[in-house]
C-alpha positions in Angstrom: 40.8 19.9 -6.0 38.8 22.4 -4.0 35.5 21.7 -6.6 35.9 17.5 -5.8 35.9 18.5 -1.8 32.8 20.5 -1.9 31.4 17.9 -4.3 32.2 15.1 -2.0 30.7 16.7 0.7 27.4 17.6 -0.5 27.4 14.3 -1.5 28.0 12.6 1.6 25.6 15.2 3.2 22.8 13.8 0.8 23.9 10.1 1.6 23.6 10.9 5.3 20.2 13.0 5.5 18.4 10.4 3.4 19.4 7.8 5.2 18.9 9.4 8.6 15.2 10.4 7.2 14.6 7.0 6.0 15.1 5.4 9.3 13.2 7.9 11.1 10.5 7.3 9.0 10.4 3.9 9.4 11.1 3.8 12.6 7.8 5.9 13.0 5.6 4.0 10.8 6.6 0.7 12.8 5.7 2.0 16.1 2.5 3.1 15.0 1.4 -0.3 13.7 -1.3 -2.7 15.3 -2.8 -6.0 14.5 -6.2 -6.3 13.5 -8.5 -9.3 12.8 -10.5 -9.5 9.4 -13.1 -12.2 8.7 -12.8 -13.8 5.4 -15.3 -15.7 3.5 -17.3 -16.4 0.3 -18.4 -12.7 -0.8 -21.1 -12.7 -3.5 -20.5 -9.6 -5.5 -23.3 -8.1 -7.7 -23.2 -5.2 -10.9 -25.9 -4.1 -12.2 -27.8 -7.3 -11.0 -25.1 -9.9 -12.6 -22.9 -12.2 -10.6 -19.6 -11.7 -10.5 -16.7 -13.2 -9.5 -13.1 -12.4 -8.3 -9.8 -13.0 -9.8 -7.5 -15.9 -8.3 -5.8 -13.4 -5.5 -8.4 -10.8 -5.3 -10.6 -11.2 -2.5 -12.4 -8.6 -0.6 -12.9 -8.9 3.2 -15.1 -7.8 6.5 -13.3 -5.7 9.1 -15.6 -4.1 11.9 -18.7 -4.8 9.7 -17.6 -3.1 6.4 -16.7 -5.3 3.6 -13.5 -3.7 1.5 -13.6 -4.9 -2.4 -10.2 -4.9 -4.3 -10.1 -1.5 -6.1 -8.9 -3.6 -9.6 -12.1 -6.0 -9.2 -14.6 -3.3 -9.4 -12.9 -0.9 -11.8 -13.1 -4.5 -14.2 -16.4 -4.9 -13.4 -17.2 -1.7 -14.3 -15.3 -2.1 -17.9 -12.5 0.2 -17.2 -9.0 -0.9 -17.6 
């Protein structure tokens, strides 16, 4: 009886922290979000001097004049998997 009680309470003490830390976290994260603007539009990308193109879903875009390419486009360009 004694062993079930001191299970049970570690186990409710478990339960408890992680949920206390998962909203803490989140709660966190949230507050430290802001919205920014991106500008999306036909990006011509180039290996080794060939044209490629994107996926369906996989496009890059321009945020504060750097242009972010999907990390899965360019490892397939480059023949990794």
């Amino acid at each position: 009886m004694k062993k079930l009680l001191i299970v049970t309470s570690y186990l409710v003490f478990f339960i408890l922290g992680g949920l206390t830390f998962t909203y803490l976290s989140t709660t966190e994260a949230a507050s430290n979000m802001k919205k920014i603007s991106v500008f999306q539009d036909t990006i011509n990308y180039y290996v080794d001097k060939v044209g490629k193109k994107t996926q369906e879903g996989q496009s890059g875009f321009i945020y504060e004049g750097t242009t972010y390419v999907p990390l899965r486009f360019i490892a397939e360009s480059l023949g990794k998997k």
